[in-house]
N, C-alpha and C positions, 0 to 999 in steps of 0.2 A: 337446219335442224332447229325444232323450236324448243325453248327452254320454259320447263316448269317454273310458278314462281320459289320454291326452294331451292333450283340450279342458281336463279339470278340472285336469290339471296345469298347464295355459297360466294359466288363471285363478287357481289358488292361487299359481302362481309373481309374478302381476300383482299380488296382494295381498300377498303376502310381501316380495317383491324391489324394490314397484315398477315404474313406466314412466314412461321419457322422453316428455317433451309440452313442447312449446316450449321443446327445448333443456333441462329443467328436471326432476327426477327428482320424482316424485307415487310417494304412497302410496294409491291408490283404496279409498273407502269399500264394504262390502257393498252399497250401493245405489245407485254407481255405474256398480260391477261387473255388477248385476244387471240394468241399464238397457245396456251396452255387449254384454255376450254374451247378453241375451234368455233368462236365467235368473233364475226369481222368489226374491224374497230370502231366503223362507223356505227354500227348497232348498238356497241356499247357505249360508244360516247354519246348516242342521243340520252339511253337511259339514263344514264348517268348524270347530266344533266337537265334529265326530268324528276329524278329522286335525287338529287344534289349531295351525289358522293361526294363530289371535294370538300363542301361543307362537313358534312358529316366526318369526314377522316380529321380535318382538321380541329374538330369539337372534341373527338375521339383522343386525338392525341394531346391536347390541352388536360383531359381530366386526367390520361397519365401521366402526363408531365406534374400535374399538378400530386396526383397517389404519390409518386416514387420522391417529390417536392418535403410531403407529409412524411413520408418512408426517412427518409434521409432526415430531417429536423427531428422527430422521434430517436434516431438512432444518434445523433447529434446532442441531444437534450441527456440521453443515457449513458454515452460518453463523460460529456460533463456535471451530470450525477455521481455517476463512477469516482472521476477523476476530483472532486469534493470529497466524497469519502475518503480517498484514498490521503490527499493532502490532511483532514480533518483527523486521520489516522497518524500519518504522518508530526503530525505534530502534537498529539499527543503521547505517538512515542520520543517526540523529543523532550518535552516537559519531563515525562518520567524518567528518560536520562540525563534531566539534570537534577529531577531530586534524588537519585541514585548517586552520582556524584557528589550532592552537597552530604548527602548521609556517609559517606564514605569519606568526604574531608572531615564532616564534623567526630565520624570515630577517630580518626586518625589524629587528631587533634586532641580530645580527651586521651587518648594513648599519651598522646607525648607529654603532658599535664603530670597523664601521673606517674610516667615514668621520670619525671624532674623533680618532681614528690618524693619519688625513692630514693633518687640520688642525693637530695638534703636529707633524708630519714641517715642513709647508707653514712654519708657525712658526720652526724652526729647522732649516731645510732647510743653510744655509751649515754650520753643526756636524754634519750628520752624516756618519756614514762614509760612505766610498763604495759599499759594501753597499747601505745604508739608503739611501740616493739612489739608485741601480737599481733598488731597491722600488720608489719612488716614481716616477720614471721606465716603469713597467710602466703606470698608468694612465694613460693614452693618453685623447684622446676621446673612442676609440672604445670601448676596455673601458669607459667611464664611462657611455656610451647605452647600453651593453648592462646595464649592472650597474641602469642607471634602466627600464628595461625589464621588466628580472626583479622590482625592486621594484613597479614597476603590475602585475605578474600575482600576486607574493605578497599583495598591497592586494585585490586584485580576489577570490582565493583567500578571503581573512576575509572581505570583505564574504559573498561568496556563502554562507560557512559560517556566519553568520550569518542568514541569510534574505536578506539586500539584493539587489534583481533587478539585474542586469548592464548591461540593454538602456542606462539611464541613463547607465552610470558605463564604455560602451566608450571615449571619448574623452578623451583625457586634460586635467585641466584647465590652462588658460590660465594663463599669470602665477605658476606654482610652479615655483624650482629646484630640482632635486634634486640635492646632490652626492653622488656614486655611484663606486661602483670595481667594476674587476674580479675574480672572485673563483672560481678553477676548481675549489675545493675546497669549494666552499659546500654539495653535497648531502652530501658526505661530514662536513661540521662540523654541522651540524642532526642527523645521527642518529647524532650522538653520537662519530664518527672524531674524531681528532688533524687540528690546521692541519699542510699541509704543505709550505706557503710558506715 
C-alpha cells in the first residue's frame, strides 16, 4: 500500500511527538509503528533515516524538556513569591503582637500607678486638700468596674499577643479583687500625651 505524504507525516509525527494511550503519552517503537499502520519495518526505517526521525524526536523532546524545565522554575519562582509574602506577612503580624502586648503592659502598668496613688490618697484621705479629695471622690464604683473592665481586655490583649487562645480566658476569674479607677485620659498617656487630670 502506498502512503500519501500526510500518512507518513501522521506516522513520523506518532514517532517524533508521540501518542496518548491510556491517558499516558508513549513514544512508539519502529515496530510498533509498523505493526499499527501496516507498514514493513524496513520501509520505515529507510524513511526514517532519510528524514532523520531520531534526530528530530530527540530535538523534539529537549524543547519539552526544556517548556515543562520553564513550567516548573515559573511555578517554583511563585511558590517562593508566595511563600515571602506569606513570611513578610507573618512577621508583621508578629510586630503587631508585640505592640499589642507592650500597649497592654504599659496600661496595666499605669493601672497599677494609680491604683497605688489611691491607696496613699485612701491612707491619708483626712490630710488632704480638698482638691485631692474631689480626685478621689471621682472614682465612684462605677469608674472602678469600668476601669476593671478595661483592665480584663488590656489582660486579654497580652495574652492574645502572646499566642494564648481567648476561648478559656472569656470569663473572668472568681475570687480576684481588682482595685481599679477611672481614667479618661489613659489612650492619650500610653502614647505617650501628658495626664491631664
Amino acid at each position: 500500500m502506498a502512503y500519501t505524504q500526510e500518512q507518513w507525516e501522521q506516522v513520523q509525527s506518532d514517532f517524533v511527538q508521540g501518542i496518548i494511550e491510556n491517558g499516558k503519552l508513549i513514544y512508539p517503537s519502529f515496530n510498533q509503528l509498523s505493526i499499527s499502520y501496516k507498514i514493513s519495518k524496513s520501509t520505515m526505517s529507510v524513511r526514517a533515516k532519510k528524514e532523520k526521525w531520531e534526530e528530530k524526536k530527540e530535538i523534539y523532546q529537549n524543547k519539552i524538556a526544556s517548556k515543562h524545565d520553564k513550567i516548573i522554575r515559573t511555578k517554583i519562582e511563585q511558590i517562593e513569591h508566595e511563600s515571602n509574602k506569606t513570611n513578610a506577612l507573618s512577621t508583621k503580624w508578629a510586630e503587631f503582637d508585640l505592640k499589642c502586648l507592650e500597649l497592654a503592659n504599659n496600661a496595666l502598668d499605669l493601672c497599677k500607678m494609680d491604683i497605688e496613688a489611691l491607696k496613699e490618697f485612701k491612707d491619708t484621705y483626712d490630710s488632704l486638700s480638698d482638691e485631692s479629695k474631689l480626685q478621689i471622690q471621682k472614682y465612684t464604683p462605677l469608674a472602678l468596674k469600668h476601669l476593671a473592665e478595661a483592665i480584663e481586655k488590656y489582660q486579654k490583649i497580652g495574652k492574645n499577643a502572646v499566642g494564648e487562645t481567648l476561648a478559656n480566658n472569656d470569663k473572668p476569674q472568681q475570687n480576684i479583687t481588682i482595685n481599679t479607677i477611672n481614667d479618661d485620659n489613659l489612650f492619650s498617656r500610653l502614647n505617650g500625651g501628658v495626664n491631664e487630670q
